[in-house]
C-alpha positions as CSV (number, residue, x, y, z in Angstrom):
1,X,-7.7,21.3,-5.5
2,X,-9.1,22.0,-8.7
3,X,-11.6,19.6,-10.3
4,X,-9.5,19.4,-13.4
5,X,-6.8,18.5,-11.5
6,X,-8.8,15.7,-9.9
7,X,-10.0,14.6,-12.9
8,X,-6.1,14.4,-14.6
9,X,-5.4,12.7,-11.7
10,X,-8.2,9.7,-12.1
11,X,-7.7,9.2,-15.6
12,X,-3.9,8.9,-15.2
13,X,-4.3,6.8,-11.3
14,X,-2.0,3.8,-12.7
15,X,0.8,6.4,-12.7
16,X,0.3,6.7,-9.1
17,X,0.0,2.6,-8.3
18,X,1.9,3.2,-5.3
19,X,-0.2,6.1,-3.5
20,X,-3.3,4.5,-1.8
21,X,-6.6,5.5,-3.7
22,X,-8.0,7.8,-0.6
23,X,-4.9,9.6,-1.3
24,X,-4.7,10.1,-4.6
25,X,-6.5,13.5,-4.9
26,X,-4.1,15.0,-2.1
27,X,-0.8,14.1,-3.7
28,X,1.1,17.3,-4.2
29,X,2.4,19.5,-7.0
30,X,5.8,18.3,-6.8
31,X,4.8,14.5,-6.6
32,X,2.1,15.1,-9.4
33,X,5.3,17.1,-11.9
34,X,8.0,14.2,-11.0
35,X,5.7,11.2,-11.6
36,X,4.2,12.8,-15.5
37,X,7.4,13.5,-16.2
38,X,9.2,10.7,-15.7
39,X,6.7,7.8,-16.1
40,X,4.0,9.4,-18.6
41,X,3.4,10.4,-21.9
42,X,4.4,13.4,-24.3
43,X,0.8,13.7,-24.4
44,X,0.5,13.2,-20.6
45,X,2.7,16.7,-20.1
46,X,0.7,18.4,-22.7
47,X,-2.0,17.8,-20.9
48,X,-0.7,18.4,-17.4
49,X,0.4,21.8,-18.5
50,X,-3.0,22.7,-19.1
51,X,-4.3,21.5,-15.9
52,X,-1.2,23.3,-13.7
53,X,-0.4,25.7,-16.5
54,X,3.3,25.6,-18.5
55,X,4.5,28.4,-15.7
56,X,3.6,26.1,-12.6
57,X,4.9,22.4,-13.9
58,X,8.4,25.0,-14.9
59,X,8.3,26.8,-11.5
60,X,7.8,23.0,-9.8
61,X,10.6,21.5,-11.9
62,X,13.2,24.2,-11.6
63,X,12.5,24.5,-8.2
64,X,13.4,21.4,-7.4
65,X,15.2,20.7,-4.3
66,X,18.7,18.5,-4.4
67,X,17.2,15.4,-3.3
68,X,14.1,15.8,-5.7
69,X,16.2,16.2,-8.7
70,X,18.0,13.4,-8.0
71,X,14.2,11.1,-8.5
72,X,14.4,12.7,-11.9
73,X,15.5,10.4,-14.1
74,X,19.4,11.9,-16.0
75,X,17.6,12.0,-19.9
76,X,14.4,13.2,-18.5
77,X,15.5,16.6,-16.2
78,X,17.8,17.2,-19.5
79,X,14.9,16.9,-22.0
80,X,12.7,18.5,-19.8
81,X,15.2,21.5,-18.2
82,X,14.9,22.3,-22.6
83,X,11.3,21.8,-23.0
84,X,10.3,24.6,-20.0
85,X,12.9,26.7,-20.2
86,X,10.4,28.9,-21.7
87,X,8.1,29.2,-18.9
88,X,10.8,29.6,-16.2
């Protein structure tokens, strides 16, 4: 994993209360996309797009399986199936 990714990842841990803190660092793409997106910032997103780039965090979302989409909260996959359509 990248080190900015590790470092997005420790300055946003509280979104991640949940995951133990050994674990933290190995949390996956999918896991990482879900949890900004439906619990962080606008600025949180702007900010993970830089660290995945806007292509991966749209390739993640839209390649969501069934039961994934389903974690997505209904406002957020529509807000968010507008704001990467873009990058898809």
């Amino acid at each position: 994993m990248s080190k900015e990714r590790n470092n997005f990842i420790d300055r946003h841990s509280a979104l991640f209360w949940y995951t133990p803190e050994a674990e933290k660092r190995n949390i996956s793409d999918e896991l990482l996309v879900e949890t900004v997106l439906n619990d962080g910032t606008l600025d949180d997103f702007r900010e993970l797009k830089k660290v995945l780039t806007p292509q991966r965090v749209a390739k993640v979302f839209f390649g969501a399986s069934e039961r994934q989409v389903k974690n997505y909260y209904p406002e957020i996959r529509n807000f968010f199936s507008l704001a990467l359509k873009q990058y898809a």
